[in-house]
mmCIF file of the N, C-alpha and C atoms, coordinates in Angstrom:
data_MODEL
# 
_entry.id   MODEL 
# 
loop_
_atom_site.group_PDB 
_atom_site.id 
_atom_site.type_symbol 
_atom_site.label_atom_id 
_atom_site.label_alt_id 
_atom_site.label_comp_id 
_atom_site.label_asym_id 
_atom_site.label_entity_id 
_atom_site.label_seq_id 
_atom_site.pdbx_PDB_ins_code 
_atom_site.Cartn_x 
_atom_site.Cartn_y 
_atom_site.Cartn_z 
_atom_site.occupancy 
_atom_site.B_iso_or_equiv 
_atom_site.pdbx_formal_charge 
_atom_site.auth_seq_id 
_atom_site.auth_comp_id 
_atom_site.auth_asym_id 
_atom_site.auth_atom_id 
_atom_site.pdbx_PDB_model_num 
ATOM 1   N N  . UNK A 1 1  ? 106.907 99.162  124.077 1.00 0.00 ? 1  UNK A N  1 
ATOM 2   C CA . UNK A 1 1  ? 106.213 100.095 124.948 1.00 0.00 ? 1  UNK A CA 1 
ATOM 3   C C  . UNK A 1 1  ? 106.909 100.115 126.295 1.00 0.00 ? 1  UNK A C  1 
ATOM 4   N N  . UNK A 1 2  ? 106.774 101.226 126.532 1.00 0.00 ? 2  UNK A N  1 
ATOM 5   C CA . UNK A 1 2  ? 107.514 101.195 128.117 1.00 0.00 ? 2  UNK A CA 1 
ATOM 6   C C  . UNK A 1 2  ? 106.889 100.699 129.323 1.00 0.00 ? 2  UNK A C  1 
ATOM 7   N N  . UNK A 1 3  ? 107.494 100.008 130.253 1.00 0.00 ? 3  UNK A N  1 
ATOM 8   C CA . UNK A 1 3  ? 106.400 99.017  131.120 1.00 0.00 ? 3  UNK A CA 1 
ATOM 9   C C  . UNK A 1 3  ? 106.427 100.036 132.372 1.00 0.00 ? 3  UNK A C  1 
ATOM 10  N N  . UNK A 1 4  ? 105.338 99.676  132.944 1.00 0.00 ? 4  UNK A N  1 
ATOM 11  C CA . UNK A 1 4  ? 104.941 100.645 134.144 1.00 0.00 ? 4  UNK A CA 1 
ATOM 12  C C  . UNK A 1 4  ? 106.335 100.989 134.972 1.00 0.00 ? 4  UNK A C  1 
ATOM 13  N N  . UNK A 1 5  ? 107.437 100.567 135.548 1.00 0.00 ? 5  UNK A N  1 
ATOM 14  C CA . UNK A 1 5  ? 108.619 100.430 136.304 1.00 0.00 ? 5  UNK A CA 1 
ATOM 15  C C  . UNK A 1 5  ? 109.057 101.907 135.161 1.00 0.00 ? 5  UNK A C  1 
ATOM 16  N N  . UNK A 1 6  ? 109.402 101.899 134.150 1.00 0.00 ? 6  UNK A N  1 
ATOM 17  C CA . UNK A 1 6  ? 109.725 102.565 133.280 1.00 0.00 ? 6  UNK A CA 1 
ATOM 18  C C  . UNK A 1 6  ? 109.293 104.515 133.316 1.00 0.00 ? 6  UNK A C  1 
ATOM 19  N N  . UNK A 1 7  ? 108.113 103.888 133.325 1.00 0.00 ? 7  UNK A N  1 
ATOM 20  C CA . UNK A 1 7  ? 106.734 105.277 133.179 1.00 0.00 ? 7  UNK A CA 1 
ATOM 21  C C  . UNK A 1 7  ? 106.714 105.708 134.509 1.00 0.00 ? 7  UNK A C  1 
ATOM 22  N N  . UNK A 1 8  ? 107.130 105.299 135.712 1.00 0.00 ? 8  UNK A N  1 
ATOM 23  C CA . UNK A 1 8  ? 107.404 105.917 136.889 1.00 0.00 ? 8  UNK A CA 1 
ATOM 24  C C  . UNK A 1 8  ? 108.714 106.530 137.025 1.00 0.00 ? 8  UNK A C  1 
ATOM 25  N N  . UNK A 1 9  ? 109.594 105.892 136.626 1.00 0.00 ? 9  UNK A N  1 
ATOM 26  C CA . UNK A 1 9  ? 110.639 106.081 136.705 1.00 0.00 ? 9  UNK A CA 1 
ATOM 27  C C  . UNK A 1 9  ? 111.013 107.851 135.993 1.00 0.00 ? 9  UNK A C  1 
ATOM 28  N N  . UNK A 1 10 ? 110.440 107.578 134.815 1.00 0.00 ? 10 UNK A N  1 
ATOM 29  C CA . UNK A 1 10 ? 110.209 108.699 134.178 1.00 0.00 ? 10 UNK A CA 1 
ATOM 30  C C  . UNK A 1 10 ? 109.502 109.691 134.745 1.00 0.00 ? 10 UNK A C  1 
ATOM 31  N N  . UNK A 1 11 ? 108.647 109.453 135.437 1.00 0.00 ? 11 UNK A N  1 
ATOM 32  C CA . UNK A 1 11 ? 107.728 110.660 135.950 1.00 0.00 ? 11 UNK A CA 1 
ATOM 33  C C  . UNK A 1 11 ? 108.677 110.824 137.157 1.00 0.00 ? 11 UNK A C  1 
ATOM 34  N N  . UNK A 1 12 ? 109.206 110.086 137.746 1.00 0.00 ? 12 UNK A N  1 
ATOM 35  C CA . UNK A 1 12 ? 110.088 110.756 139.057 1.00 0.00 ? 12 UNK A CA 1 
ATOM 36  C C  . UNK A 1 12 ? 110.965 111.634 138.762 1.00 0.00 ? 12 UNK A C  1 
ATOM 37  N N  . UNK A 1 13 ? 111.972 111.396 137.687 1.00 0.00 ? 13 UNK A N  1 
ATOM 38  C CA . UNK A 1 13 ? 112.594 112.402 137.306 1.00 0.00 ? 13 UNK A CA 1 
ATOM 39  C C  . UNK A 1 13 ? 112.411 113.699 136.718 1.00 0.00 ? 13 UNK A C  1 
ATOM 40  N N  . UNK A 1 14 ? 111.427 113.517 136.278 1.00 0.00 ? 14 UNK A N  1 
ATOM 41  C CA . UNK A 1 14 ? 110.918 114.463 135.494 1.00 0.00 ? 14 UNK A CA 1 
ATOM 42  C C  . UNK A 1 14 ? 109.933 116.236 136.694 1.00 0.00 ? 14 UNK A C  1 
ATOM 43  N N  . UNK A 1 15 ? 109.787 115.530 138.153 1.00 0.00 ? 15 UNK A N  1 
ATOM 44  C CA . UNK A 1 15 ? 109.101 115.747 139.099 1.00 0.00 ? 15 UNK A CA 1 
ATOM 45  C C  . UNK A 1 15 ? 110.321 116.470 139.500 1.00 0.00 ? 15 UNK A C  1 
ATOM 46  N N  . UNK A 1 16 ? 111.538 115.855 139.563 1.00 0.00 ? 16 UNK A N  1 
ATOM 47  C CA . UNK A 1 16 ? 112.458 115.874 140.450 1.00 0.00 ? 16 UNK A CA 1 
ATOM 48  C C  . UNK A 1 16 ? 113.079 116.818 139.677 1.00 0.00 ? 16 UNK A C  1 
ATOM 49  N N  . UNK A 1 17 ? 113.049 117.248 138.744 1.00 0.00 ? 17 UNK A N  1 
ATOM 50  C CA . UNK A 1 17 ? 113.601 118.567 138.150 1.00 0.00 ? 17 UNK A CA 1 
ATOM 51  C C  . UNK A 1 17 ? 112.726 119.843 138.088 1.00 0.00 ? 17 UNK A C  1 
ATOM 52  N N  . UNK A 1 18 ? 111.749 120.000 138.757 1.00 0.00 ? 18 UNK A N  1 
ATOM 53  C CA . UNK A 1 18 ? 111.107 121.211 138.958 1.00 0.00 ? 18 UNK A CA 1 
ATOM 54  C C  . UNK A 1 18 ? 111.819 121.816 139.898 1.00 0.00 ? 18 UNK A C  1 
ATOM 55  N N  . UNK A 1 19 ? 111.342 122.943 139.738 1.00 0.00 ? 19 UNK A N  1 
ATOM 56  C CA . UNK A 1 19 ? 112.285 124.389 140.866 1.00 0.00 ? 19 UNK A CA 1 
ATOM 57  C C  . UNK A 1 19 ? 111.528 123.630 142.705 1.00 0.00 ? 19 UNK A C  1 
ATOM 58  N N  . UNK A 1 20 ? 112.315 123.905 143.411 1.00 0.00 ? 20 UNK A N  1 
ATOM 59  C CA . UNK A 1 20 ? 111.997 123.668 144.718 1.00 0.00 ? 20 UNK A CA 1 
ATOM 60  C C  . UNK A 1 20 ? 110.854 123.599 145.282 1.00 0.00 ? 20 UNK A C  1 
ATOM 61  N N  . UNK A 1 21 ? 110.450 124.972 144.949 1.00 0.00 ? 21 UNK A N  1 
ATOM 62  C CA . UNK A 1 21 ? 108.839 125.632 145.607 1.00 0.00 ? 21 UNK A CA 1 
ATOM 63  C C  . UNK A 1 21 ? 107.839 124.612 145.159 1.00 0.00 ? 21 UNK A C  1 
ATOM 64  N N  . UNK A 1 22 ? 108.369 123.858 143.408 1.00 0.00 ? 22 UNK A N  1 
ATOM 65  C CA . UNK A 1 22 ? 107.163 123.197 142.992 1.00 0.00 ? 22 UNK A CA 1 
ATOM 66  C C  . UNK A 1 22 ? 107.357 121.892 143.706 1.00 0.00 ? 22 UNK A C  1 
ATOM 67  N N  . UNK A 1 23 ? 108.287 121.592 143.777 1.00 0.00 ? 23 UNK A N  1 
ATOM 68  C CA . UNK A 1 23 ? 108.680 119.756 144.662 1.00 0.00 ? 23 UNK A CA 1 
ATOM 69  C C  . UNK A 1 23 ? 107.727 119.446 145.404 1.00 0.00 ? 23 UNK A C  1 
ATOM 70  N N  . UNK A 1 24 ? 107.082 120.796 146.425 1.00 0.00 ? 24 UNK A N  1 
ATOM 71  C CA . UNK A 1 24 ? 106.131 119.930 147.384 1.00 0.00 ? 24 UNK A CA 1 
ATOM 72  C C  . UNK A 1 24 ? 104.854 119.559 146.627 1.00 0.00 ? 24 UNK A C  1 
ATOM 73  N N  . UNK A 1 25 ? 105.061 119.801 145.840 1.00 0.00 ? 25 UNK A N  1 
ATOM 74  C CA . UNK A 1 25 ? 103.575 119.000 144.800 1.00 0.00 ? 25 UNK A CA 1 
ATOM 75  C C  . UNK A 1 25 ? 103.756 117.952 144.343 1.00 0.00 ? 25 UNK A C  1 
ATOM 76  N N  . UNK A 1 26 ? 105.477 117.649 144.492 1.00 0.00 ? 26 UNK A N  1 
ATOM 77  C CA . UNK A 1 26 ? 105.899 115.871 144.005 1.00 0.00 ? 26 UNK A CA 1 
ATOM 78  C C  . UNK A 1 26 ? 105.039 114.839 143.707 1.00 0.00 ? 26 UNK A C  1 
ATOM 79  N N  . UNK A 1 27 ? 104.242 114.755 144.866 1.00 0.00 ? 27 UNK A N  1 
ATOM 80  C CA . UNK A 1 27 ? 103.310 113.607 144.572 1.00 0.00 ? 27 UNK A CA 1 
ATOM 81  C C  . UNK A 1 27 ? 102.616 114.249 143.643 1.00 0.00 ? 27 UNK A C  1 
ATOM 82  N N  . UNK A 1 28 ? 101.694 114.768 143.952 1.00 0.00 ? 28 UNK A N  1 
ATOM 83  C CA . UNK A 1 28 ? 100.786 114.778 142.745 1.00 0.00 ? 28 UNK A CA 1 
ATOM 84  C C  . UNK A 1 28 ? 100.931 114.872 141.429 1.00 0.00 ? 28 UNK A C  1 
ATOM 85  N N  . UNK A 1 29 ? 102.025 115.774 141.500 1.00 0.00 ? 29 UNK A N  1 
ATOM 86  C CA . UNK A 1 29 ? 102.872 116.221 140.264 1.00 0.00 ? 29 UNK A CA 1 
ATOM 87  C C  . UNK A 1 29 ? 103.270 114.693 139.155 1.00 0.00 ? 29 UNK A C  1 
ATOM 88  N N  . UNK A 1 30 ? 103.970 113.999 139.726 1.00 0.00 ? 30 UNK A N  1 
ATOM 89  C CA . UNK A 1 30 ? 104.679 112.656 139.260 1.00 0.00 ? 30 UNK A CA 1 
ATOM 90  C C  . UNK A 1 30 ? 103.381 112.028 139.357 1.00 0.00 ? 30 UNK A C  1 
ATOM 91  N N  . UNK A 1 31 ? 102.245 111.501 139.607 1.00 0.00 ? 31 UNK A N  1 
ATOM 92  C CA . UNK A 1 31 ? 101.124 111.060 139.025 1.00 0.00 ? 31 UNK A CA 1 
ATOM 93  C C  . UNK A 1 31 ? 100.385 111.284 137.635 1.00 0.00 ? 31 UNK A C  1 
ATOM 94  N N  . UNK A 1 32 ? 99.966  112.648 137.877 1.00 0.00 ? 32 UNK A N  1 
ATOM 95  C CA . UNK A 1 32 ? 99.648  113.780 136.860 1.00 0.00 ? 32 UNK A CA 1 
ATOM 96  C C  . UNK A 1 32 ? 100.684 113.636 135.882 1.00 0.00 ? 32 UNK A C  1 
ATOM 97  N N  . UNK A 1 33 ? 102.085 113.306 135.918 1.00 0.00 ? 33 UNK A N  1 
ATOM 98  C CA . UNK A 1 33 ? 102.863 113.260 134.589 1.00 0.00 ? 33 UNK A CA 1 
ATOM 99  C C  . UNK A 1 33 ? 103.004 111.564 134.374 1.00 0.00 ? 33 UNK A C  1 
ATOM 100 N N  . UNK A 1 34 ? 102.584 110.594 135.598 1.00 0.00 ? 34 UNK A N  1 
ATOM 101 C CA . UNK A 1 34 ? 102.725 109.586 134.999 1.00 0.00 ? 34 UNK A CA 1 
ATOM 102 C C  . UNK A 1 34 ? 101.586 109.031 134.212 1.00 0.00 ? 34 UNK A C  1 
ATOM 103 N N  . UNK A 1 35 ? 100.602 109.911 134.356 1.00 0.00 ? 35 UNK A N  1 
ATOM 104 C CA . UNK A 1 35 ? 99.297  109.380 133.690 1.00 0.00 ? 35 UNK A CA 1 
ATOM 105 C C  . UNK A 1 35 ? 98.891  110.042 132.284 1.00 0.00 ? 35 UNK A C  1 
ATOM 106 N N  . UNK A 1 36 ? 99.578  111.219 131.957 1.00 0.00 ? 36 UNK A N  1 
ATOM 107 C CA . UNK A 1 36 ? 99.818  112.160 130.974 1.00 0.00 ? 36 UNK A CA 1 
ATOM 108 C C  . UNK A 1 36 ? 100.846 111.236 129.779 1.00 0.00 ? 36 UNK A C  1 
ATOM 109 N N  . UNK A 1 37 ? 102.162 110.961 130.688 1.00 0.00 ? 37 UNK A N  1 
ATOM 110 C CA . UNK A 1 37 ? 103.304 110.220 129.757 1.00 0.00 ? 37 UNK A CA 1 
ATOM 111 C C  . UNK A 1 37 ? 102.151 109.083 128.919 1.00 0.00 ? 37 UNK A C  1 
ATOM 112 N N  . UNK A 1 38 ? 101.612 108.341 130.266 1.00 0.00 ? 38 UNK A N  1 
ATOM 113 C CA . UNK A 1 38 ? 101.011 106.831 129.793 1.00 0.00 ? 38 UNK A CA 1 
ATOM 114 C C  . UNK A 1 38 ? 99.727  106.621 128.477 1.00 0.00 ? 38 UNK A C  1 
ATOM 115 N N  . UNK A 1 39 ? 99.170  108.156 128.480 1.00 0.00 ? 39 UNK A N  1 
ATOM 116 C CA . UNK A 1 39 ? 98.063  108.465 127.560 1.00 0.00 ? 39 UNK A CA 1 
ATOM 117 C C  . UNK A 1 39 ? 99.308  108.547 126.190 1.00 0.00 ? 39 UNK A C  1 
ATOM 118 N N  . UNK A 1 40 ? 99.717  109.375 126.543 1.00 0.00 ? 40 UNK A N  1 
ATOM 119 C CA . UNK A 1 40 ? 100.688 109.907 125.002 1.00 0.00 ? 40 UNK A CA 1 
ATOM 120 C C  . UNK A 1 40 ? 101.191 108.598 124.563 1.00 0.00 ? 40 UNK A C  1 
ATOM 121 N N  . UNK A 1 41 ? 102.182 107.975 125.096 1.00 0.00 ? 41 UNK A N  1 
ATOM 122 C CA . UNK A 1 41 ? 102.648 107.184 124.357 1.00 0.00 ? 41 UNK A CA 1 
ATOM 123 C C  . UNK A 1 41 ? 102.208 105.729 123.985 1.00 0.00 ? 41 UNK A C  1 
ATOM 124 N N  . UNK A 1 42 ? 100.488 105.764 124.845 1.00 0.00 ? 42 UNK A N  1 
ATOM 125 C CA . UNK A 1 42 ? 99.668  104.669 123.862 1.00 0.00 ? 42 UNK A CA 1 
ATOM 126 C C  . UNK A 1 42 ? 99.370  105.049 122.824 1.00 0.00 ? 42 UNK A C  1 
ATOM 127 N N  . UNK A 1 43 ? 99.103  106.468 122.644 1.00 0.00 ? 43 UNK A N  1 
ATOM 128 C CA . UNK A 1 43 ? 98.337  106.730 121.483 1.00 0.00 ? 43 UNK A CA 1 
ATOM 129 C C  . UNK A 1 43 ? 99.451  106.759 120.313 1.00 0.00 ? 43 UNK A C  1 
ATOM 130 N N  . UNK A 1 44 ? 100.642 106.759 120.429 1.00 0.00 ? 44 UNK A N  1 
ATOM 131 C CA . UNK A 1 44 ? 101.951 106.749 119.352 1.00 0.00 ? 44 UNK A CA 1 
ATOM 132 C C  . UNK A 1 44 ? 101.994 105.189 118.847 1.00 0.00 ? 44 UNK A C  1 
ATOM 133 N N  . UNK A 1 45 ? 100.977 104.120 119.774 1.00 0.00 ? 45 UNK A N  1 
ATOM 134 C CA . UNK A 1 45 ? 101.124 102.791 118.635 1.00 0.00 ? 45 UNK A CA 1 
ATOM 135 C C  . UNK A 1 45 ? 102.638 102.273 118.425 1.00 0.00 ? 45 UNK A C  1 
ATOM 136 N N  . UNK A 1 46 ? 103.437 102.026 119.383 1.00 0.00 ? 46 UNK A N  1 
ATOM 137 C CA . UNK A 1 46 ? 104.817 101.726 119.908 1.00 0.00 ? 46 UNK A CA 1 
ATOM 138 C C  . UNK A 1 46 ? 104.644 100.747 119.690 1.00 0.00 ? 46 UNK A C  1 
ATOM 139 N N  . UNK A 1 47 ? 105.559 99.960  119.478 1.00 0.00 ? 47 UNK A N  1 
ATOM 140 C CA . UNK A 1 47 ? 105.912 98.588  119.056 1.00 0.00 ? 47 UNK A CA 1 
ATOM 141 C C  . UNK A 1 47 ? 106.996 98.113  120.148 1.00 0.00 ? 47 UNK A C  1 
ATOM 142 N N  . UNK A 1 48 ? 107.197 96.900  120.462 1.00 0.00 ? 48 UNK A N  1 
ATOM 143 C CA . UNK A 1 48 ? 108.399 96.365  121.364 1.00 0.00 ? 48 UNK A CA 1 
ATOM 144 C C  . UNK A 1 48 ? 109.344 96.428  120.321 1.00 0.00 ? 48 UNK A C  1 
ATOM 145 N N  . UNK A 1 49 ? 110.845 95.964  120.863 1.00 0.00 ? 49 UNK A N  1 
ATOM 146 C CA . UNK A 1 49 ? 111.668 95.622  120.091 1.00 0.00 ? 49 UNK A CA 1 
ATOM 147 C C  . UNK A 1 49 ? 111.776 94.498  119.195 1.00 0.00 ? 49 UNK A C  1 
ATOM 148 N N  . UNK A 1 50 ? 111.481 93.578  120.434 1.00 0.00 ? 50 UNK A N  1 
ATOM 149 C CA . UNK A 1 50 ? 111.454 91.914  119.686 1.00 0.00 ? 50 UNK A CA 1 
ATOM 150 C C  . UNK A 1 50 ? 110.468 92.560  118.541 1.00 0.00 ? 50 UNK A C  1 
ATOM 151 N N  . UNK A 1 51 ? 109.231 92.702  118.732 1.00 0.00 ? 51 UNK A N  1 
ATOM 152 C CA . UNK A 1 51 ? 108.078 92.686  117.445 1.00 0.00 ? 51 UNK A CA 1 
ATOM 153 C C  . UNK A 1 51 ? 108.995 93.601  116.264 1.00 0.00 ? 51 UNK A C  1 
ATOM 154 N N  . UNK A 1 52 ? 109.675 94.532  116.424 1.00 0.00 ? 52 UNK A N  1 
ATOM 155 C CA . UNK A 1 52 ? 110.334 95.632  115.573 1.00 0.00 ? 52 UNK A CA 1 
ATOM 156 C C  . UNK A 1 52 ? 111.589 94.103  115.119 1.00 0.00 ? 52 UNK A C  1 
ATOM 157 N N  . UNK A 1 53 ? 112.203 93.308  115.701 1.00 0.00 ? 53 UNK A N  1 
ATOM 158 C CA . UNK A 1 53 ? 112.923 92.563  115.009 1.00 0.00 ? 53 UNK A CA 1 
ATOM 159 C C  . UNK A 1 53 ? 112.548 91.295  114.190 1.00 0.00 ? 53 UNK A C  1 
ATOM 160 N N  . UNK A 1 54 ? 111.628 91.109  114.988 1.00 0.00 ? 54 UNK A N  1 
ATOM 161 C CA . UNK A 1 54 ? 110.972 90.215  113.751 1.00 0.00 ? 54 UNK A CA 1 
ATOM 162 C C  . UNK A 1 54 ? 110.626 90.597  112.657 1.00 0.00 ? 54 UNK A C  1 
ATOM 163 N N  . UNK A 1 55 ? 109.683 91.743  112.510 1.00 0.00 ? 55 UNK A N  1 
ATOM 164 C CA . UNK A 1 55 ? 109.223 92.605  111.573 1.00 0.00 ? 55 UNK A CA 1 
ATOM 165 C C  . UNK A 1 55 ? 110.450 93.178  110.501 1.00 0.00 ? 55 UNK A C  1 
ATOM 166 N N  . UNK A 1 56 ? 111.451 93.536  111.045 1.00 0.00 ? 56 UNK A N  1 
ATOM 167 C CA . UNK A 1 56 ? 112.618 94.016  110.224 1.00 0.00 ? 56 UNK A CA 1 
ATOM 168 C C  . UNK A 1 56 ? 113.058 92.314  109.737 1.00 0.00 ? 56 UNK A C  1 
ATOM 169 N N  . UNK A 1 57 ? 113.179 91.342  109.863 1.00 0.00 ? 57 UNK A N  1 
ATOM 170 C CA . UNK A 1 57 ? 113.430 90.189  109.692 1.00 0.00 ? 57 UNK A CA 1 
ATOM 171 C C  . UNK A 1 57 ? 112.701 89.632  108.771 1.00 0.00 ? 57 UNK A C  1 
ATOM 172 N N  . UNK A 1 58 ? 111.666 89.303  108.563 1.00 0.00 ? 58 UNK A N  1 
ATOM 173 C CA . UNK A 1 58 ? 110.654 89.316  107.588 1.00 0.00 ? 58 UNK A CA 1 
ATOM 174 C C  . UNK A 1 58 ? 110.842 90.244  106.038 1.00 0.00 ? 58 UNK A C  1 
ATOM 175 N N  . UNK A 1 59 ? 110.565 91.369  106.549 1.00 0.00 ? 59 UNK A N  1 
ATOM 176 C CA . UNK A 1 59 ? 111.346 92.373  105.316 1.00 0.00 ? 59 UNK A CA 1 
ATOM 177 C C  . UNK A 1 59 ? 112.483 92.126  105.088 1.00 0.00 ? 59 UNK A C  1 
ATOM 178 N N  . UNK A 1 60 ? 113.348 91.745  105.397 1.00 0.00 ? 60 UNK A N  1 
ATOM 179 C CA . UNK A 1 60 ? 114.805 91.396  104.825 1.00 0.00 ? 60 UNK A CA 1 
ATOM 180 C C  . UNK A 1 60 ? 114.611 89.900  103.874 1.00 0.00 ? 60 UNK A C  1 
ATOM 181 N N  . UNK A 1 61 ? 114.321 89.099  104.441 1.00 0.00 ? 61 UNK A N  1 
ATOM 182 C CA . UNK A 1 61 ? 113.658 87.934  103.659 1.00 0.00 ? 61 UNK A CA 1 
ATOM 183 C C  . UNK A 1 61 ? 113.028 87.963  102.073 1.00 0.00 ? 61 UNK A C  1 
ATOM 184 N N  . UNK A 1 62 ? 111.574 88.703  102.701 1.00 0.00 ? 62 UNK A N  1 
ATOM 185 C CA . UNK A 1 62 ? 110.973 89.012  102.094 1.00 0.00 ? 62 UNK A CA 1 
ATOM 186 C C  . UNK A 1 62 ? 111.508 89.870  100.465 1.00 0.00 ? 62 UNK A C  1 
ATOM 187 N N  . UNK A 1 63 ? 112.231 90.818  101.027 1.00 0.00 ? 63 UNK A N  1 
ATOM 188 C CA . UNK A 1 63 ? 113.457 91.409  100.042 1.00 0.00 ? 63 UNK A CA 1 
ATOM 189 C C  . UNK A 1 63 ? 114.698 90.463  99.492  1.00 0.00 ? 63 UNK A C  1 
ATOM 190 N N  . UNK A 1 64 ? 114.817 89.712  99.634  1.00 0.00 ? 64 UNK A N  1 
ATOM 191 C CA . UNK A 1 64 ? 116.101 88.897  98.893  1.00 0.00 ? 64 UNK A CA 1 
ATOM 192 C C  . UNK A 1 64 ? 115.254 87.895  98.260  1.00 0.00 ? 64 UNK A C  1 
ATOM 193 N N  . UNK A 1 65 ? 114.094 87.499  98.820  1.00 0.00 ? 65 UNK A N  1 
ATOM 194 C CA . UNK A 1 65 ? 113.170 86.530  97.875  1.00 0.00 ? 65 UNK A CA 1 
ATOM 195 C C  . UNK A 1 65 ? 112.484 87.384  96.518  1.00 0.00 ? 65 UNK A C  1 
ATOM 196 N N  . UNK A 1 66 ? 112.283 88.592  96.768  1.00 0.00 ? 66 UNK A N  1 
ATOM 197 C CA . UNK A 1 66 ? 112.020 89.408  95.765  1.00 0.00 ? 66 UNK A CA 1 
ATOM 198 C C  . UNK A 1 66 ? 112.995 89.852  94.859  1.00 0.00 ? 66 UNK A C  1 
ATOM 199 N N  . UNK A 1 67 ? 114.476 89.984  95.279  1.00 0.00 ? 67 UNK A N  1 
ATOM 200 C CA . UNK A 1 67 ? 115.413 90.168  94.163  1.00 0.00 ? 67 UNK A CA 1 
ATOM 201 C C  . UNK A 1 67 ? 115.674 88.800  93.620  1.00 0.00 ? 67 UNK A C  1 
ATOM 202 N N  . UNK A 1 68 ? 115.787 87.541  94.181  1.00 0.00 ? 68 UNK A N  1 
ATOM 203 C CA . UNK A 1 68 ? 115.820 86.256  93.628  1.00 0.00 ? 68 UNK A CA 1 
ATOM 204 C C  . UNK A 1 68 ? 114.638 86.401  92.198  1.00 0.00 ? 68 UNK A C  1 
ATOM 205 N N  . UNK A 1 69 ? 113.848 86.467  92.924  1.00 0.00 ? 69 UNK A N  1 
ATOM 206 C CA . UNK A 1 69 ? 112.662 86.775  91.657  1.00 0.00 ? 69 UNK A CA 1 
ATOM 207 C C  . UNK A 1 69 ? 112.181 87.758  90.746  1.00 0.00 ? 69 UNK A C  1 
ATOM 208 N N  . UNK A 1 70 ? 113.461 88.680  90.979  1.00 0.00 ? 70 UNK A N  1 
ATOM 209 C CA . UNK A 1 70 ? 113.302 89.502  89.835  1.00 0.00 ? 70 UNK A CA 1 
ATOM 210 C C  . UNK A 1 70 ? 114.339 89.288  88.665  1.00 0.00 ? 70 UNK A C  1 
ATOM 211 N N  . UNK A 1 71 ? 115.299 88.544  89.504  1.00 0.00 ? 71 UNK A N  1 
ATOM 212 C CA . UNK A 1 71 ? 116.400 88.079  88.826  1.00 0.00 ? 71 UNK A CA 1 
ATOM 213 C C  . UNK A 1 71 ? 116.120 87.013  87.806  1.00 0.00 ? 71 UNK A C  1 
ATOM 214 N N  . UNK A 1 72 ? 115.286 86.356  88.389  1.00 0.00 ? 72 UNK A N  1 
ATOM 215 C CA . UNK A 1 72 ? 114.755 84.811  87.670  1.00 0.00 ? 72 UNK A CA 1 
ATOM 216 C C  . UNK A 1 72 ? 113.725 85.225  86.492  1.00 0.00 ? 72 UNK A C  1 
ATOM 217 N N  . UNK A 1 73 ? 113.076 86.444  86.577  1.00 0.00 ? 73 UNK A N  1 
ATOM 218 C CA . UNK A 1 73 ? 112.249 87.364  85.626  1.00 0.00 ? 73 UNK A CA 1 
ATOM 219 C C  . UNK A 1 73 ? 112.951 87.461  84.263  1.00 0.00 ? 73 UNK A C  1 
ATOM 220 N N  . UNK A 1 74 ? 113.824 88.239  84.863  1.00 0.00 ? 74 UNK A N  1 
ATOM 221 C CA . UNK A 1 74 ? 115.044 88.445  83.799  1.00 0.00 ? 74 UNK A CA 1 
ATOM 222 C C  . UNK A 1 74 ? 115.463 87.967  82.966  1.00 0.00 ? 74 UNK A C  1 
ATOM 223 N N  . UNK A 1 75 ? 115.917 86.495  83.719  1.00 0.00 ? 75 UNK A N  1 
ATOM 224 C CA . UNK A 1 75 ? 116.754 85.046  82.399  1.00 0.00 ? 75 UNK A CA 1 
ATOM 225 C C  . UNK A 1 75 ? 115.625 84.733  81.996  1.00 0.00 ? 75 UNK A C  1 
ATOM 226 N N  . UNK A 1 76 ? 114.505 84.610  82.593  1.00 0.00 ? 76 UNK A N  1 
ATOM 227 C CA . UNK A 1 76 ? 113.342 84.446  81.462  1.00 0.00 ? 76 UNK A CA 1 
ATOM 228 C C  . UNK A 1 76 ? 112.903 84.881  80.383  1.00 0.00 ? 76 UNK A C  1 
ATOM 229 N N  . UNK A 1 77 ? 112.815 86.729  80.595  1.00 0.00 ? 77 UNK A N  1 
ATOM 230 C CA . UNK A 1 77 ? 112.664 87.160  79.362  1.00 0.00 ? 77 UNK A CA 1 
ATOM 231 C C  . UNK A 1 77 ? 113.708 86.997  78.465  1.00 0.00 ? 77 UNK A C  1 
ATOM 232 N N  . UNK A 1 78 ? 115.017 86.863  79.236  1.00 0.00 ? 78 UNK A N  1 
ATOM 233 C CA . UNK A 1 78 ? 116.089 87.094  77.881  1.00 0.00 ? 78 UNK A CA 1 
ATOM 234 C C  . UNK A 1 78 ? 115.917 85.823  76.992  1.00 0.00 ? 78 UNK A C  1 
ATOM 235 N N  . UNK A 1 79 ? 116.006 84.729  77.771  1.00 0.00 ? 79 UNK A N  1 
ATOM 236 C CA . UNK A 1 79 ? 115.684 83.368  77.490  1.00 0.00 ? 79 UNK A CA 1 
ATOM 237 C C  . UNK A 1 79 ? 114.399 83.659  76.131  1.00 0.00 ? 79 UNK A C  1 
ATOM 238 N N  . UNK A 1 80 ? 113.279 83.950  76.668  1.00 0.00 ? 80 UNK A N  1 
ATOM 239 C CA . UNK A 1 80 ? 111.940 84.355  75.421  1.00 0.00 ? 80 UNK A CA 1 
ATOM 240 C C  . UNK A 1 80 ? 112.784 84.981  74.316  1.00 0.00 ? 80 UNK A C  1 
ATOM 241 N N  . UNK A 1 81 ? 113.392 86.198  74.828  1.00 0.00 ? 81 UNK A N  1 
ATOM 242 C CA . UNK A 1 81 ? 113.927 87.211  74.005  1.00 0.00 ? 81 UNK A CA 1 
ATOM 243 C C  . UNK A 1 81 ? 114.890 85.981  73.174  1.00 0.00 ? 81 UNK A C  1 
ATOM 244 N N  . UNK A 1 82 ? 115.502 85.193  73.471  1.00 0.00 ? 82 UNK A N  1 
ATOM 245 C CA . UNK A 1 82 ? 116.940 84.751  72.012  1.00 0.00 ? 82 UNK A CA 1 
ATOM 246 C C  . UNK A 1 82 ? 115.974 83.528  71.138  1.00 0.00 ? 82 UNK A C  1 
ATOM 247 N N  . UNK A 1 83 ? 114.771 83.077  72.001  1.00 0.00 ? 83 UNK A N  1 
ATOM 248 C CA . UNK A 1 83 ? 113.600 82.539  71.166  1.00 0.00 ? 83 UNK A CA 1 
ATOM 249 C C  . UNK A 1 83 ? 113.006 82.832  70.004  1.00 0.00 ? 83 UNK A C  1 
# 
């Protein structure tokens, strides 16, 4: 998630590219979009990175322990199978 330093940062620029006439509304303007940005992208359920690498880390695991064991499935049945 993007940390507040971030979500300003964003709203400044974003302020700072309106046509001239609108600039003198800057302030309010860059509030109004920093509080707009901050609604939206709670509600998108963002994940950090670290949590996104652990999580991808786990599934990788998780996946080679599952081909180990599908593999081991296998010599089993064949194993049954020459039984």
């Amino acid at each position: 998630m993007l940390d507040a330093k971030q979500l300003d940062d964003l709203a400044r620029r974003l302020t700072q590219a309106l046509p001239k006439g609108l600039q003198a509304l800057q302030e309010d303007a860059q509030r109004s979009l920093r509080a707009t940005l901050e609604l939206g992208l709670t509600q998108l359920n963002l994940v950090t990175r670290e949590e996104f690498d652990v999580q991808a880390a786990v599934l990788a695991r998780s996946r080679s322990r599952l081909e180990q064991l599908e593999a081991r499935v296998l010599e089993l049945e064949a194993r049954l199978a020459r039984q």
